[in-house]
C-alpha positions, 0 to 999 in steps of 0.5 A, a space after each residue: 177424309 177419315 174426319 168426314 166418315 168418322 175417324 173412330 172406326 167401327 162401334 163409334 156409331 153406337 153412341 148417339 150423335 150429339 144435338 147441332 143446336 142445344 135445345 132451348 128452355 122451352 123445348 125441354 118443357 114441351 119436350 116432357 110432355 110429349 112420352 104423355 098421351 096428351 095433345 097438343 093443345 092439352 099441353 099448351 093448356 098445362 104449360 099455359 102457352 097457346 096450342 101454337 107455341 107448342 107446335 113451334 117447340 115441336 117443329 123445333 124438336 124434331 128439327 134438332 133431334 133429326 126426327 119426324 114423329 113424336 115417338 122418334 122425338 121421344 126415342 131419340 131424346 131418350 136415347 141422348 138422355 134427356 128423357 128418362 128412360 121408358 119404364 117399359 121394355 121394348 
């Protein structure tokens, strides 16, 4: 039972959980740009890939980083180290 609610006890929960599925090349790719204020088709047109092959990547990201929104994706990739930390406080 404590593997199920987490054998670590109190102030595990401040590390982050680790991603179920790795993020594949090129998810990390779209992953870079989405802090940016660019659109989708913006970078596709950067990656030179099709507006629809980033909205997969996106769907994916979310997917993996248990998200719905590009901020939470942003904050979450953050958060795992896999984006730079943002230059402004919150």
């Amino acid at each position: 039972i404590q593997s199920l609610l987490g054998a670590g006890g109190a102030g595990t929960s401040d590390r982050p959980q680790p991603l179920s599925e790795p993020l594949r090349e090129s998810e990390l790719r779209v992953l870079r740009y989405l802090p940016t204020n660019l659109t989708a088709p913006e970078i596709a047109a950067e990656l030179h890939v099709s507006r629809h092959t980033v909205k997969t990547h996106m769907r994916n990201l979310y997917v993996k980083l248990c998200t719905h929104r590009r901020a939470d994706a942003v904050a979450r990739a953050r958060e795992l180290g896999l984006l730079a930390p943002s230059a402004f406080p919150r």
